[in-house]
C-alpha positions as CSV (number, residue, x, y, z in Angstrom):
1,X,52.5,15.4,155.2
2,X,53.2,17.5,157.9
3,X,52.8,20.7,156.2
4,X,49.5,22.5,155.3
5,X,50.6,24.3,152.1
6,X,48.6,25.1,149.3
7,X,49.6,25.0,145.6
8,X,51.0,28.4,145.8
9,X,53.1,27.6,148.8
10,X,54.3,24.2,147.0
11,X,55.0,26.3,143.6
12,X,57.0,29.2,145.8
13,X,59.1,26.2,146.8
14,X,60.1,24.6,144.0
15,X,61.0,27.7,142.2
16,X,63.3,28.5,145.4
17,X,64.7,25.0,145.2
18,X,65.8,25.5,141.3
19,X,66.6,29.2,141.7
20,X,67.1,30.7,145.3
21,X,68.9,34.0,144.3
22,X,65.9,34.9,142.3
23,X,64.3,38.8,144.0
24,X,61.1,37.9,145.5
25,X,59.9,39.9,142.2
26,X,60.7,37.4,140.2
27,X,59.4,34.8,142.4
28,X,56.2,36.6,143.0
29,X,56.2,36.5,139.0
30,X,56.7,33.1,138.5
31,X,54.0,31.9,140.8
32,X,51.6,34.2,139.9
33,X,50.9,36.4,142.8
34,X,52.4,40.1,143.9
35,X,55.3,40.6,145.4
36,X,54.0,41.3,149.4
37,X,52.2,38.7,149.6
38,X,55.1,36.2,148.1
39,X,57.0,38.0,150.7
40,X,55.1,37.0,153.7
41,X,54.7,33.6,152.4
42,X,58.2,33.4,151.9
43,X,58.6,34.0,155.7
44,X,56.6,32.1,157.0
45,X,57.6,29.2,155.5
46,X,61.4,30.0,156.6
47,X,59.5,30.4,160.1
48,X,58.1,27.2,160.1
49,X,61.5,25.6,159.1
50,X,60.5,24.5,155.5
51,X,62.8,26.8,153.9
52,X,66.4,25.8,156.0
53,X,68.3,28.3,154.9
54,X,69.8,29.5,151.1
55,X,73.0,28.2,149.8
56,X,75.7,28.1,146.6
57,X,76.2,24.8,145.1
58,X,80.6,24.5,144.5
59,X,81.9,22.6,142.0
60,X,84.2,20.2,144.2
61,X,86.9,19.2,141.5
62,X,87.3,22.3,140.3
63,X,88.5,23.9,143.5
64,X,90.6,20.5,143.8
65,X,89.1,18.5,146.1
66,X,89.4,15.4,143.0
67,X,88.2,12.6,145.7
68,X,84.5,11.6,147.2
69,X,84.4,8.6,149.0
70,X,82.1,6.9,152.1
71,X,83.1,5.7,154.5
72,X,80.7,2.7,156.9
73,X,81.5,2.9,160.3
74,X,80.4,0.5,162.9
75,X,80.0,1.1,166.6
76,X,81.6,-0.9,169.5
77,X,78.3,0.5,171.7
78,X,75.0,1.9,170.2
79,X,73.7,3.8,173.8
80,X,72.4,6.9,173.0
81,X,75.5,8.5,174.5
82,X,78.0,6.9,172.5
83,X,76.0,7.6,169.4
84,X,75.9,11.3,170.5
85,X,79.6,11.5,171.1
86,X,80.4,9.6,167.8
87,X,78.1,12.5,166.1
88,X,79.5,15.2,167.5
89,X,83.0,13.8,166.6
90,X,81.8,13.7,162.9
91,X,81.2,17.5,163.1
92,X,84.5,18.7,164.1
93,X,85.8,16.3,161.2
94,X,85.5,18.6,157.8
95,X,86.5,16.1,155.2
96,X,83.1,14.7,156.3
97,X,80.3,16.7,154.3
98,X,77.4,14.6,155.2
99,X,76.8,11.9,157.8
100,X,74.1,9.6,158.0
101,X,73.2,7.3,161.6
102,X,71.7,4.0,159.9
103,X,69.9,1.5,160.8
104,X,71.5,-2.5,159.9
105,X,74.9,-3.6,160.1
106,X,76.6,-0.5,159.5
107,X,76.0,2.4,162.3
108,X,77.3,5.6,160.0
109,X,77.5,6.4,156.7
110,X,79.9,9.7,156.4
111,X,80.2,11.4,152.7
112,X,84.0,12.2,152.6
113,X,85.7,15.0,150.2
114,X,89.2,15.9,149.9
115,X,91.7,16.7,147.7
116,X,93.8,13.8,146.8
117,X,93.5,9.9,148.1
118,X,96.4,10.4,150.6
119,X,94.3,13.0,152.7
120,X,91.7,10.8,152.5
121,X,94.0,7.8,154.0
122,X,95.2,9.7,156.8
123,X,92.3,10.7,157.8
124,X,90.7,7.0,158.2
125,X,93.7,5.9,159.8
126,X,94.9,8.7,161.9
127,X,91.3,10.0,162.8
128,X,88.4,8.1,161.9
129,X,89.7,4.0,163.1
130,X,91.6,5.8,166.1
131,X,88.2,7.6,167.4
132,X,86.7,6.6,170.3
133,X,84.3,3.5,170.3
134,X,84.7,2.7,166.8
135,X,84.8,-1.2,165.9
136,X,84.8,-1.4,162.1
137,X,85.8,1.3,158.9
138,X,84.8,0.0,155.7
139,X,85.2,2.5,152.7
140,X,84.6,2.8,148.6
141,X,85.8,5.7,146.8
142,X,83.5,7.2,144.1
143,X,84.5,6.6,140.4
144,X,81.9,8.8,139.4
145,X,78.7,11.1,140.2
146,X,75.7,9.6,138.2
147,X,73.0,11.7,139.5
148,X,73.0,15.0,141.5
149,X,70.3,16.6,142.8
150,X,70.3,17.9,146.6
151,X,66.5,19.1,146.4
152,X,63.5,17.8,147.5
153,X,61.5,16.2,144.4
154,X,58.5,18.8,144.5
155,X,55.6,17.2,142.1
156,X,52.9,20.2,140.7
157,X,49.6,19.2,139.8
């Protein structure tokens, strides 16, 4: 573990991950401390990175983006320049959510969501095969989510 935390720390964090709008009140509540000190806990784990940052989870379909798919993109070159300018490629592209560099016969896997299957089309054929140094687009469009949790899987004693 790279972290020193102590079972406080650990319980401030998973009650962030399940509920980060929560006032540090409530927080300092739930873990069983005051609120000043949760406070400055708080902080200091945003300070040491832990905490990232503090987001609201959308419901993709219902603001219409009915299609998730991957896409498996392999590399004509693997240099570290090429997979640099591949990445930073990826990041002006926002149908791609999350992108993955892999290790094995695939080089990227990129998370894709858009509204309907033709968006998704043009965008592997007018952007993704047509970028620079790609060799090889394989995708697989989603039929359904079986499992959805974006946290990390905090254990309690």
């Amino acid at each position: 573990m790279k972290a020193r935390l102590d079972a406080i720390d650990w319980h401030i964090l998973k009650e962030l991950q399940e509920d980060g709008r929560m006032t540090n009140v409530e927080l300092a509540r739930r873990v069983g401390i005051s609120a000043p000190p949760c406070l400055r806990r708080v902080r200091a784990l945003e300070e040491a990175g832990l905490i990232r940052g503090y987001r609201t989870l959308l419901d993709e379909k219902q603001l219409g983006y009915d299609v998730t798919a991957f896409a498996m993109v392999g590399l004509h070159s693997q240099t570290e320049a090429d997979l640099m300018a591949f990445e930073e490629t990826v990041k002006s592209w926002t149908i791609v959510r999350e992108s993955y560099m892999l290790s094995g016969e695939v080089d990227f896997l990129l998370k894709c969501v858009s509204p309907d299957l033709q968006t998704f089309q043009n965008f592997v054929i007018r952007e993704l095969t047509a970028a620079q140094n790609v060799d090889s687009v394989r995708t697989a469009l989603t039929i359904r989510r079986t499992k959805d949790e974006p946290i990390v899987p905090i254990e309690e004693d």
